[in-house]
N, C-alpha and C positions, 0 to 999 in steps of 0.2 A: 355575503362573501363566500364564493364556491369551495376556497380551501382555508383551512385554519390549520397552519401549522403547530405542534403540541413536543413539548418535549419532556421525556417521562426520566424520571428516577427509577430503576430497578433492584431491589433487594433482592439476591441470589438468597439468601438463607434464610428468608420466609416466604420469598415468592409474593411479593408486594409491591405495587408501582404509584410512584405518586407525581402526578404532574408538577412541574416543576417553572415551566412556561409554555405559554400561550400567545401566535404572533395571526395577526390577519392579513398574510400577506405571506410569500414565495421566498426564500431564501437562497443564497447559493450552495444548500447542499441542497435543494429542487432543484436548480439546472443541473447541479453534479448526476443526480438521481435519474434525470431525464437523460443525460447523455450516456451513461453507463448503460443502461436497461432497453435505451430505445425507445419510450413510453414519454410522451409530451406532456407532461403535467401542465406547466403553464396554457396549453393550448386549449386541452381538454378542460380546465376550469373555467375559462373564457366562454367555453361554447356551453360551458351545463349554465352556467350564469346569464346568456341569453337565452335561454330556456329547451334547448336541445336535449331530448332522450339520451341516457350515455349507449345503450344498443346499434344507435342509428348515427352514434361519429366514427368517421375513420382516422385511424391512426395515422399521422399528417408525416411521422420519418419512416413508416414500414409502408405505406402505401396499400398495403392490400390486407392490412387485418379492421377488426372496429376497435374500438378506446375499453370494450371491457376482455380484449385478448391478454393473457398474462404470460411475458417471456420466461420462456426454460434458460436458465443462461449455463456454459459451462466455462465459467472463469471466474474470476472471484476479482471486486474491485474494494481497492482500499481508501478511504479518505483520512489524512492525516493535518490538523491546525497548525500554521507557522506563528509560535509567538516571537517578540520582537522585545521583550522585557527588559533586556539589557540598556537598552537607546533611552529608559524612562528611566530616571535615576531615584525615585521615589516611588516605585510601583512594587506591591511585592511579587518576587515571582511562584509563589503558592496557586495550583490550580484547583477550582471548583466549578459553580454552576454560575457564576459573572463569567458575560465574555469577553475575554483577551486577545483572540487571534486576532492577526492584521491580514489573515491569508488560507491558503489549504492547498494542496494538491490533492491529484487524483492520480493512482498506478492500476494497472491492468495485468492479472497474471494467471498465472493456470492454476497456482497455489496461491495460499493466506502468504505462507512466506517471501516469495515470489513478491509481490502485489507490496506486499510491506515493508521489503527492505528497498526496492523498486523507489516507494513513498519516501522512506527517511532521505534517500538521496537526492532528489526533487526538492524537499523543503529546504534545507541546505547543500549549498558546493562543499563544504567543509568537511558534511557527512561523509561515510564510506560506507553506512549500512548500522545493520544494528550493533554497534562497536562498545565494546567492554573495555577501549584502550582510555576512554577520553573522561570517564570518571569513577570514581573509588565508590564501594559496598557501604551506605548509609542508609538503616534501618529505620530512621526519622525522617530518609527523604522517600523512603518505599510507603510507609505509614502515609505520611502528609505528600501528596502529591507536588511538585514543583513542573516546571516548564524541560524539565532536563532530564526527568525520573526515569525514563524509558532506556537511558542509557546505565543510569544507576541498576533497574533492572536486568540488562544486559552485564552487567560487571558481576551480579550476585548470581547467574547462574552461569559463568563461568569460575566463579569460586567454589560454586557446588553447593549452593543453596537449593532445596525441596521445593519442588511443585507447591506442597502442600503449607511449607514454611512462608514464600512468596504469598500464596493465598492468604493467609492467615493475617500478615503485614497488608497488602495492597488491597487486597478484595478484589480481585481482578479475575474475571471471570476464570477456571482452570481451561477450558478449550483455549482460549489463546494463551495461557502460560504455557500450554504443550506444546502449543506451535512455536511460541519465544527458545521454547527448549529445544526443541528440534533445532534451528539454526543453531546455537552455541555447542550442539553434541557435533552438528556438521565442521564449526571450524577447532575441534577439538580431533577432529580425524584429519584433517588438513594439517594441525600443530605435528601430527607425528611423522610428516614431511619434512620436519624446519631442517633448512640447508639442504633438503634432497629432492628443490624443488623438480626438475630433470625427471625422477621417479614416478610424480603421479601419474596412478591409473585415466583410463580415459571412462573407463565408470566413476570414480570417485567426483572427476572434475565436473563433468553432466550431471553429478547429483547437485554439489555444490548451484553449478550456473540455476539448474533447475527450481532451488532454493532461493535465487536472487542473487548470491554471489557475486562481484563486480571481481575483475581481473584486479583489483587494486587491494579488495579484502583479501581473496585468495593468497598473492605475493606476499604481502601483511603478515600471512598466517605461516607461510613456509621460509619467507624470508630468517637468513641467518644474520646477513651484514652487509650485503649490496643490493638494497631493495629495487633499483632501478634495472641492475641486470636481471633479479628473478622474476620482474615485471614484465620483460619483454620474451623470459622464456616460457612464463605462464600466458602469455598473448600466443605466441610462435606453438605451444604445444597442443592448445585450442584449434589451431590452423591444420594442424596435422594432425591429429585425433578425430578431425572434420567435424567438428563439435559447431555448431555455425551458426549464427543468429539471423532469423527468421522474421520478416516483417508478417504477423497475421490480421485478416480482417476478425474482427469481431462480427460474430454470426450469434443471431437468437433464434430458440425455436416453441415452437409447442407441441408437439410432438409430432405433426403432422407435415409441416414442412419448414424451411429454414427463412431468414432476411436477412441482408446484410445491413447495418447501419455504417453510422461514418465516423467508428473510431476503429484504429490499429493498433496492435502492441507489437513489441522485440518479443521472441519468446527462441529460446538456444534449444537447439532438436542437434538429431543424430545425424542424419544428412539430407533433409529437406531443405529446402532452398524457396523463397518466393519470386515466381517471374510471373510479371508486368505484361497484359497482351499489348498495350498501348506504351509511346512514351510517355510518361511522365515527371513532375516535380516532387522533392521530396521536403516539408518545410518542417525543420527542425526546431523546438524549440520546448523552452522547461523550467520549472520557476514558480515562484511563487508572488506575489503584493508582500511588498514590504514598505513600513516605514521608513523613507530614506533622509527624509524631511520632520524634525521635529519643533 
């Protein structure tokens, strides 16, 4: 078998990894993996399996490199598990190293934050992003991981729990608790809006979008008591700020020259704009495999 997938245990605080499973066989974070990067895993193990040099394959989505080119990327892609725990009335929802997900999405962004809050809104319609509103600071659920922690997360470092206090409770690496922190310091600048939605700067709002920001968290965050009208002023001052959302190709390089593969993101610029030489379709669509049937 050309590929053996392995999935490893990482201890941050002695620097020690312990396999934890072993699958012979391609999974759906390999096709995630392939599509993000541009790099055919599934194809290229096929051909080393009928006994093909990896020197002598070409890469079958970039067309003009071989299978040992390695993309430079400048975007950063998130994948995030949908579980579905709720629908099992006997299941606990404690997460560890058994698999639970019914599902996963995939977000594309220039930032980790971007990319991530992109993610939680994909997994569910319900979501609005990494949102501190939809559950209370519980240091048994930060300790013991559950299906929901990430939003418990989100609630503790808007209450003003430490970097290093979060560490200490979750073990989660500190590079992304900085980046978790970063979003909550951003809609903590946005809070000093509430009721003035009208006021925000057209830097502040760009940072926020740029961050993953949804016009819905934004409102959320400056909203006083007619969230529907700050909704549509937070849309309308986007418009006029020219703050605009941008369809981009994803482009990989190596430092030599560029390829386009066949994924696109939204990404909100200052006054770029994407135009189309051809007409085109545009098919929209977002979601996750859920258990809808039990």
């Amino acid at each position: 078998m050309p590929i053996i997938q392995s999935y490893f245990l990482f201890f941050c605080s002695c620097f020690q990894y312990y396999i934890i499973e072993v699958n012979a066989r391609l999974s759906r974070s390999s096709a995630l993996a392939s599509k993000a990067t541009g790099y055919p895993l599934a194809y290229v193990a096929a051909k080393l399996a009928l006994g093909r040099p990896l020197p002598l394959l070409k890469n079958s989505v970039t067309g003009s490199t071989t299978a040992c080119f390695e993309p430079s990327l400048d975007y950063c892609v998130v994948k995030i598990p949908r579980w579905d725990l709720r629908k099992f009335s006997r299941v606990s929802t404690k997460i560890g190293s058994s698999m639970k997900s019914v599902g996963e999405v995939m977000a594309i962004g220039r930032k980790f934050e971007e990319a991530f809050q992109k993610a939680l809104r994909m997994m569910d319609e319900t979501v609005k992003g990494f949102d501190h509103t939809t559950h209370g600071v519980c240091e048994k659920e930060l300790q013991f991981p559950t299906d929901k922690r990430i939003f418990v997360l989100a609630a503790a470092l808007n209450k003003g729990l430490s970097v290093d206090r979060l560490y200490e409770l979750t073990k989660i690496d500190k590079w992304f608790l900085h980046k978790f922190k970063n979003i909550s310091n951003k809609y903590s600048e946005l809070k000093a809006f509430k009721g003035k939605a009208q006021n925000l700067s057209r830097d502040l709002l760009l940072s926020a979008k740029q961050l993953g920001f949804s016009d819905q968290q934004i409102a959320q965050a400056v909203s006083s008591s007619y969230f529907i009208i700050t909704l549509i002023i937070i849309i309308m001052s986007g418009k006029i700020l020219r703050i605009i959302t941008t369809t981009i190709i994803i482009i990989i390089t190596n430092g030599n020259f560029s390829i386009n593969i066949s994924s696109h993101t939204n990404r909100q610029e200052k006054d770029k704009n994407c135009h189309w030489q051809y007409k085109s379709v545009e098919i929209v669509e977002s979601g996750v495999a859920k258990v809808d049937h039990i």
